[in-house]
C-alpha distance (Angstrom), angle and dihedral (degrees) to the residues before:
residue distance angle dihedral
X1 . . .
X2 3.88 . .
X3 3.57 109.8 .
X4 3.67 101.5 -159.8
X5 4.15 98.5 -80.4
X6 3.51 109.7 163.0
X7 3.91 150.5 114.8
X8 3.54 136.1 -133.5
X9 3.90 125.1 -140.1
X10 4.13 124.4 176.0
X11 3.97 116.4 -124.3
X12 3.54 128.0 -150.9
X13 3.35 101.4 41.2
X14 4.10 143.5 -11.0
X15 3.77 119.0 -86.3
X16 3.94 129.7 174.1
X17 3.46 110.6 -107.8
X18 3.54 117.1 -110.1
X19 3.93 98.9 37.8
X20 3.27 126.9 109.9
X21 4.37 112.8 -132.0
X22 3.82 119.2 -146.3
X23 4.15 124.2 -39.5
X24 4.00 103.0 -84.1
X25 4.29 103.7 121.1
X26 3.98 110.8 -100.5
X27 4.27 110.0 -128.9
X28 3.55 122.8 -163.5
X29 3.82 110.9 -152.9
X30 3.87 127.1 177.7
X31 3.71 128.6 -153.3
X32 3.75 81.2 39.7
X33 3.98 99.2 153.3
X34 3.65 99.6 74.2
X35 3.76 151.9 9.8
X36 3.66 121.3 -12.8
X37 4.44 93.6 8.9
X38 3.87 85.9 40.0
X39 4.19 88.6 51.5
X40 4.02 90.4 42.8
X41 3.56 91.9 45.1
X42 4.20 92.0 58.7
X43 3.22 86.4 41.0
X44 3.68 97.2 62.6
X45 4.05 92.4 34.0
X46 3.88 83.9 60.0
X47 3.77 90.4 47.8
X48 3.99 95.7 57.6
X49 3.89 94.0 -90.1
X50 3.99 123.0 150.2
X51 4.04 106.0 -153.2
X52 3.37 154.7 -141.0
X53 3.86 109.9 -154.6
X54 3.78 108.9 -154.3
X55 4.02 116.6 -166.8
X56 3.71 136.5 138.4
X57 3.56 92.8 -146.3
X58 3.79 101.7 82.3
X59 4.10 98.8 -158.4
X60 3.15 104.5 39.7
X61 4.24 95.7 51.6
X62 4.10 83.1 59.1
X63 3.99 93.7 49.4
X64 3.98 89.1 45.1
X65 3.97 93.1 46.7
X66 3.65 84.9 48.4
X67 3.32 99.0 56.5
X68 4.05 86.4 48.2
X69 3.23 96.3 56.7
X70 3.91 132.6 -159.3
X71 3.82 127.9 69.5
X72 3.84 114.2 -38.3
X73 4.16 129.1 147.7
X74 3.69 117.2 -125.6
X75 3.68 129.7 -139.3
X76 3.69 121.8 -159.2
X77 3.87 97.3 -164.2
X78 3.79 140.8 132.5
X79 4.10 103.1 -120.3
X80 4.54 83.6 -147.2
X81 3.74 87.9 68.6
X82 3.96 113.8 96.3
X83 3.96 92.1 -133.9
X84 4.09 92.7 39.6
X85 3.88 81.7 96.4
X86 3.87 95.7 54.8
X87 3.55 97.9 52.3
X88 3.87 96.1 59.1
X89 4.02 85.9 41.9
X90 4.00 88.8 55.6
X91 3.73 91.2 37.0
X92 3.92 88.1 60.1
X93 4.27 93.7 39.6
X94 4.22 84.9 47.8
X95 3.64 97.1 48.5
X96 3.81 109.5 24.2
X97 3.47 109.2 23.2
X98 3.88 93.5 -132.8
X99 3.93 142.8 48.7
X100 4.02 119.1 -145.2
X101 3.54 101.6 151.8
X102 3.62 141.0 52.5
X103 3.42 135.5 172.6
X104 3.81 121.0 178.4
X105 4.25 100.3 -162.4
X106 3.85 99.7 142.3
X107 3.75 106.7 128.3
X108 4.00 151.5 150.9
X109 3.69 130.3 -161.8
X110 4.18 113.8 -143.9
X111 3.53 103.5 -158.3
X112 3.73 130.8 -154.6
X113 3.56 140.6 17.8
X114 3.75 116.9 -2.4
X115 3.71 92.8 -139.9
X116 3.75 90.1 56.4
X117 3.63 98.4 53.2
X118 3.62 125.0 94.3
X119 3.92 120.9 -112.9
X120 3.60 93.1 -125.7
X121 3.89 99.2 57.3
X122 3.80 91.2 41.7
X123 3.61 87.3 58.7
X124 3.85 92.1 46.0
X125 3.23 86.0 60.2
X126 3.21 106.1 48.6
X127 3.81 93.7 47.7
X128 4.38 87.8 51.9
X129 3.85 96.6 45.1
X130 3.35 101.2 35.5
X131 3.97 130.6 4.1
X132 4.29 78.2 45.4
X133 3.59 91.5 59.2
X134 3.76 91.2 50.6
X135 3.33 96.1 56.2
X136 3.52 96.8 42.3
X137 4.14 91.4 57.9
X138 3.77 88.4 49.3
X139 3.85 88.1 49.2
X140 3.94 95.4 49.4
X141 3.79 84.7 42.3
X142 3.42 102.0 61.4
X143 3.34 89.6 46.5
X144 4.14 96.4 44.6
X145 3.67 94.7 58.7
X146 3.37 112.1 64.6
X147 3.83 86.3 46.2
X148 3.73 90.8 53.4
X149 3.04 104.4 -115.6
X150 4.11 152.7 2.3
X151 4.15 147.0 168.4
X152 3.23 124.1 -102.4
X153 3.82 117.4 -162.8
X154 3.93 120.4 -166.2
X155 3.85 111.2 -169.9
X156 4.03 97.9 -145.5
X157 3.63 126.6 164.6
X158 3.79 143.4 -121.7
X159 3.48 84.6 -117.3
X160 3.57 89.0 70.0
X161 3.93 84.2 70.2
X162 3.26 105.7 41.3
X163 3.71 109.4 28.3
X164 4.02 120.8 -154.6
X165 3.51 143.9 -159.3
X166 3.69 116.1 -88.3
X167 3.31 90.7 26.7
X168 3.51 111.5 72.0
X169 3.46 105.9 125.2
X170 4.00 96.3 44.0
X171 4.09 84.2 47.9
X172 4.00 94.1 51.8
X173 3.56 92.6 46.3
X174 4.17 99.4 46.4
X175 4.20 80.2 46.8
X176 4.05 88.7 51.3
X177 4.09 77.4 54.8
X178 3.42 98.5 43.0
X179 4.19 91.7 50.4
X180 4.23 85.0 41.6
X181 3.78 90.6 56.2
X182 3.87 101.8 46.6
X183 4.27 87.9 43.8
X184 3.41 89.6 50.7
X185 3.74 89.1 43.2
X186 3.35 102.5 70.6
X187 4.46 89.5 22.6
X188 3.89 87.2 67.8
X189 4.01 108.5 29.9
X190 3.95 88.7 92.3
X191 3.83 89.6 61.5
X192 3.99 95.1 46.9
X193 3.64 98.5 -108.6
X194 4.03 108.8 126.8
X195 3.97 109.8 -149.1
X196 4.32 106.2 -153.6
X197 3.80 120.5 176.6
X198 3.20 115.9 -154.6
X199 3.93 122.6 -152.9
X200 3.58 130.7 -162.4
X201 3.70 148.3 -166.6
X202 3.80 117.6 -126.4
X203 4.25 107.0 -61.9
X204 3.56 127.9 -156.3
X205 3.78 109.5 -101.4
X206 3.78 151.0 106.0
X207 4.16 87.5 -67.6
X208 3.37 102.4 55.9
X209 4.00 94.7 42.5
X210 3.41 111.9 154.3
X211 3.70 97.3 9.3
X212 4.24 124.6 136.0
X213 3.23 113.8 -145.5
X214 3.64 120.2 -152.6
X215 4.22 122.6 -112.6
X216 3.54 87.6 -39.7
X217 4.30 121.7 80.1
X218 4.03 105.7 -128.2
X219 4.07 105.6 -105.5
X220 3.49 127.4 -103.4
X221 4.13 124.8 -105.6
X222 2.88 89.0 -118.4
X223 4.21 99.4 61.5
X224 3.85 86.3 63.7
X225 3.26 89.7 55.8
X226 3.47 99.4 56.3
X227 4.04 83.2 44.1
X228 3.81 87.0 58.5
X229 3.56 99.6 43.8
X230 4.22 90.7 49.4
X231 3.84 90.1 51.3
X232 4.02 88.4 59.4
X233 3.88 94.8 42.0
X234 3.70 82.6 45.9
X235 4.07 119.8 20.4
X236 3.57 95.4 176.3
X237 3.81 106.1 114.4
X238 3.95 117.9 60.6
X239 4.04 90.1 -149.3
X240 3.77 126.5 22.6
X241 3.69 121.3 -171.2
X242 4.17 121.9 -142.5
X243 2.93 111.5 -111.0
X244 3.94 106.5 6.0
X245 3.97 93.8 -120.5
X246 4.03 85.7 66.8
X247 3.91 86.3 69.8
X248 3.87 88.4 76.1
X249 3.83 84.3 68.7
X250 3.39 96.5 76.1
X251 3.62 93.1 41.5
X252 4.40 81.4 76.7
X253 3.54 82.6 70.5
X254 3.95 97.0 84.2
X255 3.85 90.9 38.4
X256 3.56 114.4 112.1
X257 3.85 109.8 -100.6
X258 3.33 89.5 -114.6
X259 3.61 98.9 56.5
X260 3.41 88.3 45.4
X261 3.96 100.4 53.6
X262 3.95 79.3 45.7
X263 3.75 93.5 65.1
X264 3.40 101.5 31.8
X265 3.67 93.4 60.2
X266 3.97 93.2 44.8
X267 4.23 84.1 53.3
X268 4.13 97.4 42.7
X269 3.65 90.7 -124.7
X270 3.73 95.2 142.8
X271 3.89 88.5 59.7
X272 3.36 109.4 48.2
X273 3.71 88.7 97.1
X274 3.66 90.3 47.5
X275 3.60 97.6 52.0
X276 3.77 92.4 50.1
X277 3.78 115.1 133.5
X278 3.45 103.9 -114.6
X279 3.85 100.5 -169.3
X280 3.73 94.2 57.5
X281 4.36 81.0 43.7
X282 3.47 92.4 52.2
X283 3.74 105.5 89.2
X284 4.06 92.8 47.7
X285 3.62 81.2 35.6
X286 4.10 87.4 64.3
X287 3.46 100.6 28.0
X288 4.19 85.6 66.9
X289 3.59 98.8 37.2
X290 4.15 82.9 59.5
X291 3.48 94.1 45.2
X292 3.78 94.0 42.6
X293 4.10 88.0 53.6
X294 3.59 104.6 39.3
């Protein structure tokens, strides 16, 4: 398992470490390389942001800062490791003085039965989606504070409201976010940092390869972006659901379980992991289970 190796350089242009460049905010955001981190991060370039590009896959995090553009720091780091967090917090003190943004987006989706699934990816996992975004909201915190403030994004999942089979490990861990974000919510409002969750429905990417959604087409990176960029222009909400609609999902919740089971089964919900495609899964599929037992 990758234990959090890594190094950070800046691109676009040598600065001394320790000082500060210009007044645009500095954003860290993990997962950076690709789909939904690699949509926030353009996002926030085009906004005025100067980043910190988080990824554990070294080569692609340069191609996708390249194609951003600008001066950002990259961090080749494995979000599981227990000092992956620290790096991209030093990485933003050594080359821009400051930290206002944070957006913990690193994730993997196990698929299938739980049963099925080795120990060793589970607890990959587990240690990406979750136990990394802890660390990374304690790292941004410390860091928030004495400035006086901060955001804190958590990239979630509607899953985390309406849990389904085949993915019960992705589901507990995106609730463990869920439950982090509203604690630390109301924990951190007194010191000016705002704490937003943000929840989506199924997006298009690497991660949800070979996936059907039901009714509804799986969003585009890009929408979270946009979610994650209106949270910071406007940090009023502590959770915001993309799109809208996927708020009535956690309106099931107070159904009676009956009910429930009643309309999941006349929607499919509880096969949608079973009727994934697993040849077009296959490569993500592999490129986990290797990371997961390294």
């Amino acid at each position: 398992m990758h234990g959090g190796k890594g190094s950070w350089r800046p691109v676009g242009g040598p600065r001394e470490e320790g000082t500060a460049t210009g007044s645009s905010p500095v954003a860290v955001v993990t997962g950076a390389a690709r789909g939904v981190g690699h949509a926030i991060a353009g996002r926030l370039a085009r906004d005025g942001y100067r980043l910190v590009l988080g990824d554990v896959d070294g080569h692609r995090l340069h191609r996708a800062a390249g194609e951003l553009g600008g001066e950002h720091a990259l961090v080749e780091v494995d979000i599981a490791g227990a000092e992956a967090a620290e790096r991209l917090a030093g990485a933003a003190e050594a080359h821009f003085g400051r930290l206002d943004v944070w957006v913990n987006n690193a994730g993997v989706v196990p698929l299938g039965r739980l049963d099925d699934q080795e120990a060793g990816l589970l607890a990959y996992a587990c240690q990406v989606n979750l136990t990394g975004t802890v660390h990374g909201c304690r790292a941004a915190a410390l860091r928030m504070r004495p400035q006086g403030g901060g955001h804190i994004v958590n990239i979630a999942s509607v899953l985390a409201v309406k849990p389904l089979p085949g993915f019960a490990a992705y589901s507990a861990t995106k609730a463990g976010v869920l439950a982090l974000s509203r604690s630390l919510h109301r924990e951190l409002r007194v010191d000016g940092i705002h704490v937003t969750a943000i929840l989506p429905y199924m997006v298009h990417t690497t991660a949800a390869a070979g996936i059907r959604p039901r009714f509804v087409p799986a969003l585009r990176p890009e929408q979270v972006a946009d979610a994650v960029a209106g949270v910071l222009q406007r940090p009023r909400r502590p959770q915001v659901f993309v799109p809208r609609a996927a708020r009535l999902l956690s309106l099931t919740a107070l159904l009676p379980h009956r009910v429930g089971d009643m309309i999941d089964a006349l929607l499919g919900t509880d096969a949608i992991a079973q009727d994934a495609d697993a040849a077009v899964r296959g490569p993500y599929e592999t490129e986990l289970r290797e990371r997961g037992t390294t």
